[in-house]
N, C-alpha and C positions, 0 to 999 in steps of 0.2 A: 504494500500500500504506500510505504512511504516512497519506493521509487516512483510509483507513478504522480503522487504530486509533485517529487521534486522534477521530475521530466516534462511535467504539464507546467510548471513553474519557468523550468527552463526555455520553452517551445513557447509562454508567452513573453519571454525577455525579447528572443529574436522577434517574435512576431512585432510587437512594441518597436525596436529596431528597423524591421523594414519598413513599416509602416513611418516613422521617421523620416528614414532616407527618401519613400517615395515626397515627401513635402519639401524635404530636403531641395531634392528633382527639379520637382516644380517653380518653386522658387530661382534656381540654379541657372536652371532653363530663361525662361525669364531677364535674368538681368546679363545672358551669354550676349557675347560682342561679336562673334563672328556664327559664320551657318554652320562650320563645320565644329563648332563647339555648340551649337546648338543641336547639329549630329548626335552628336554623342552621351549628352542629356537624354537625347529621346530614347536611345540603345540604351539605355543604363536605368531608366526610369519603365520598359517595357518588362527586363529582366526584372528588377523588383517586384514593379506588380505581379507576375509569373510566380516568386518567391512569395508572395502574402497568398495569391493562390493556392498553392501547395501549403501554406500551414494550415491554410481554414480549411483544406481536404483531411490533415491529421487530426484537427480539435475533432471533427465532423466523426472521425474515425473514434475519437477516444470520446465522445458522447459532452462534447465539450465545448463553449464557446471562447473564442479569441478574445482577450480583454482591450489586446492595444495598451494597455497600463504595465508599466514595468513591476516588477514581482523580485521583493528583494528578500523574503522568507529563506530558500534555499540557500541565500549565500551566508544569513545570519547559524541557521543550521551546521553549515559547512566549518564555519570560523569557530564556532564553540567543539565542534570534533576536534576542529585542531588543536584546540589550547589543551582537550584533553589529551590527547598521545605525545 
C-alpha cells in the first residue's frame, strides 16, 4: 500500500511538472524572437502535452485523478528513513 501512494505521489510530482513546463511553453512561445525558435517551442510544447497525456492514461489506470499540485509527503517520508539508518 505504501508503494503505491508513494508512486501515485510521485507520478503527480511529474505530472504537476509537465503541466508547468506546458505554461512554461506557452509563454516561451510567445515572447520567441525569431520563427525558428518559435519552431521549437511548438516541438517541445507538442511532446509535453503527449507527456501529461500519458500520465492521465496511468492515474486512469490506477483508478486515480491527476492533481497538477505538487505532492511533497513522499519526500518528507523518505528524509525521516534517512535520518533513521
Amino acid at each position: 500500500m505504501l508503494f503505491k501512494r508513494v508512486f501515485t505521489d510521485e507520478i503527480n510530482d511529474i505530472y504537476y511538472a509537465e503541466k508547468h513546463i506546458t505554461k512554461t511553453f506557452l509563454k516561451l512561445k510567445k515572447a520567441a524572437g525569431s520563427a525558428e525558435l518559435i519552431v521549437c517551442f511548438e516541438e517541445h510544447l507538442v511532446q509535453t502535452k503527449t507527456h501529461v497525456e500519458r500520465l492521465e492514461q496511468v492515474f486512469e489506470l490506477l483508478g486515480k485523478k491527476g492533481t497538477g499540485k505538487k505532492m511533497r509527503g513522499h519526500r518528507r517520508y523518505h528524509q525521516g528513513r534517512r535520518r533513521n539508518h
